[in-house]
C-alpha positions in Angstrom: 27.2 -59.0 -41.7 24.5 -56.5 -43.1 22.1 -55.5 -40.2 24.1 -56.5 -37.5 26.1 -53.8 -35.6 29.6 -54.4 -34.8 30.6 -53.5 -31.2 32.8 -51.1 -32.3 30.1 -49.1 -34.1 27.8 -49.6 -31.6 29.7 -47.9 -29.3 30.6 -44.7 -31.5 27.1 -44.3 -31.8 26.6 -44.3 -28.0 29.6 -41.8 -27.4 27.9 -39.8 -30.1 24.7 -39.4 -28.3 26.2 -39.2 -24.7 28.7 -36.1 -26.4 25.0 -34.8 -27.8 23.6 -35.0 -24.7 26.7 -32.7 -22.6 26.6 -30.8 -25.3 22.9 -29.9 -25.2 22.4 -29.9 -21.5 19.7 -30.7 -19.7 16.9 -30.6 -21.1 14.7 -29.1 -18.0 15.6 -26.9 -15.0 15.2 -28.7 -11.4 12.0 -30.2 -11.8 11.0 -30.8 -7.9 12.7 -28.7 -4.3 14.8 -30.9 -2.6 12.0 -32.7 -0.2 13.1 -33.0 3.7 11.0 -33.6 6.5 10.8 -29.8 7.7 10.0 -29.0 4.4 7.2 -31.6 3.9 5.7 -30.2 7.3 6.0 -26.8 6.3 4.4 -27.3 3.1 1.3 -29.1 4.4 0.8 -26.4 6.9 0.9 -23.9 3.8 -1.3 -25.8 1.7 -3.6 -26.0 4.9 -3.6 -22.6 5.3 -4.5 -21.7 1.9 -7.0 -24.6 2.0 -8.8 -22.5 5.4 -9.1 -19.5 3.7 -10.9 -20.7 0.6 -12.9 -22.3 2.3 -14.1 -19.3 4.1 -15.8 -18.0 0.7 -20.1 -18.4 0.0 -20.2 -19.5 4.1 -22.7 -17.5 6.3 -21.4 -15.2 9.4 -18.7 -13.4 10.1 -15.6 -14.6 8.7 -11.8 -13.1 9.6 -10.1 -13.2 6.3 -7.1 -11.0 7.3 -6.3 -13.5 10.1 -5.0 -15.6 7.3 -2.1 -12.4 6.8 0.9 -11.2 8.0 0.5 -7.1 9.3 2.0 -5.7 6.8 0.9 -8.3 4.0 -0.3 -6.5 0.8 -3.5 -8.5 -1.6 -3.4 -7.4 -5.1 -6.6 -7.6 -7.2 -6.2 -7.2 -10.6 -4.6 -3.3 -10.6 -5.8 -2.9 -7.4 -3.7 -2.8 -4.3 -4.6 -3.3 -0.8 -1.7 -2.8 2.2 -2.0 -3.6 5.2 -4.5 -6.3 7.8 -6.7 -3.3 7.8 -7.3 -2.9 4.0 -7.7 -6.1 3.0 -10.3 -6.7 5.9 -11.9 -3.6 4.2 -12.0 -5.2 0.7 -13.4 -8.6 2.3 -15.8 -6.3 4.2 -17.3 -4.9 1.2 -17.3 -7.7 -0.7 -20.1 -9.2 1.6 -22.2 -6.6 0.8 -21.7 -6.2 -2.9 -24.4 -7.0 -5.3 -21.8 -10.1 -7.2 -23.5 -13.4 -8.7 -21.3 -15.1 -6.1 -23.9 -13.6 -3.1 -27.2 -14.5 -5.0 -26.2 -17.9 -5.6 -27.4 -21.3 -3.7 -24.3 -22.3 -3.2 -20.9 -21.3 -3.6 -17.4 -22.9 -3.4 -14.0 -22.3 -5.1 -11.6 -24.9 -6.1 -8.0 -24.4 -5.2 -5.8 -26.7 -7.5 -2.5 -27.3 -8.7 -1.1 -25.7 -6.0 3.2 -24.9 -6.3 4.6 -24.8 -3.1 8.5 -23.7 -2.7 9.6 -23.5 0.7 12.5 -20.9 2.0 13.2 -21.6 5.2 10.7 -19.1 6.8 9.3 -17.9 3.6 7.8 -19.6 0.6 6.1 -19.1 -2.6 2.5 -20.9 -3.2 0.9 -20.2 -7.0 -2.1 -22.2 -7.7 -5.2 -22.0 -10.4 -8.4 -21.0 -8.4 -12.1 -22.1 -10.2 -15.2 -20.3 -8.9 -18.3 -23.1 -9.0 -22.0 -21.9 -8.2 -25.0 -23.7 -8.1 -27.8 -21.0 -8.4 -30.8 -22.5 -7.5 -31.4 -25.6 -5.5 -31.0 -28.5 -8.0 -29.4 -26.4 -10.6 -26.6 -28.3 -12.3 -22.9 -26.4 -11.0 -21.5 -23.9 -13.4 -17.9 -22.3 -13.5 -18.1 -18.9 -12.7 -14.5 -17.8 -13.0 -11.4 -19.4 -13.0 -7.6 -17.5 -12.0 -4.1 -17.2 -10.9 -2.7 -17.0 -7.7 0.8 -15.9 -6.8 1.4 -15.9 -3.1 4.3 -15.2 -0.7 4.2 -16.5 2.7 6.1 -16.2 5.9 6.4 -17.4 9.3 5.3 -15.5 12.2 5.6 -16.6 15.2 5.8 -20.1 14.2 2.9 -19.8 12.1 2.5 -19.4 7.9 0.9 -16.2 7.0 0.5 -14.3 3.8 2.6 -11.7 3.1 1.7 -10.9 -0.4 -1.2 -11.9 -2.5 -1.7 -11.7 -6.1 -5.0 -12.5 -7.7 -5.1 -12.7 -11.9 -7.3 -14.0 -14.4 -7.0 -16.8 -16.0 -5.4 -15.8 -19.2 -2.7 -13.7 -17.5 0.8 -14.5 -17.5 2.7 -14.7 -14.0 3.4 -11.4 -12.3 6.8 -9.5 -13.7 8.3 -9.6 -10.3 7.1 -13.4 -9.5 10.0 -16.1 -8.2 9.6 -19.1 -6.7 
């Protein structure tokens, strides 16, 4: 009968596409880590972390930003590298001085979103799309300031996530040369 299949054809065609289909591949890598319980915790605790430390930014007194790294971490800002607790407690230093928008504003706060976390066991990858929002006078209507990258690696010390290596890119920039997850 015209328009009716017979079973026979019907199931060529359905060999045809499963042979497509092993030929092809699959048609994405690994779309999600394998999820397990440590894993889950460890992942919360990283995205708390990260969480913390943003929200350190546009808030009065004296705030510890290298607490949030490991000794030896390194924070990379655009072509600028600094290694070491030390340094990058120097670069935050002088950043709360610096004549930036960021500092004359009413309020400050920085969006952390789509964050990427890939945990290692006692390391892990975090990337996530930053989005700097100011409000410059008191019932001014917010504006985007700047929006970036962030590639981070993390470790454990001492049973705590710190940051081992920080890299900070705009917006338009592709994923560092040396970047896995």
């Amino acid at each position: 009968m015209i328009g009716i299949l017979s079973n026979r054809m019907v199931a060529r065609r359905a060999s045809a596409l499963v042979a497509l289909g092993l030929a092809l591949g699959p048609a994405t890598p690994s779309i999600a880590q394998t999820v397990t319980a440590p894993s889950m915790v460890d992942r919360a605790q990283i995205e708390d972390l990260l969480t913390r430390y943003y929200y350190n930014f546009g808030k009065a007194g004296d705030r510890n930003f290298g607490a949030f790294y490991a000794d030896d971490a390194e924070m990379i800002l655009g072509t600028t590298s600094y290694k070491g607790r030390a340094a990058i407690e120097g670069a935050y230093k002088a950043l709360s001085t610096a004549d930036i928008p960021q500092r004359k504003s009413f309020s400050f706060n920085i969006l952390m979103t789509n964050p990427l976390i890939v945990v290692h066991g006692s390391t892990a990858t975090a990337r996530l799309i930053f989005t700097e929002i100011v409000i410059d006078k008191q019932g001014d209507a917010p504006r985007i300031l700047t929006q970036g990258k962030e590639f981070d690696n993390l470790v454990k010390v001492n049973g705590e996530w710190r940051i081992a290596k920080r890299q900070i890119l705009g917006a338009e920039q592709a994923a560092p040369s040396d970047w896995k997850e």
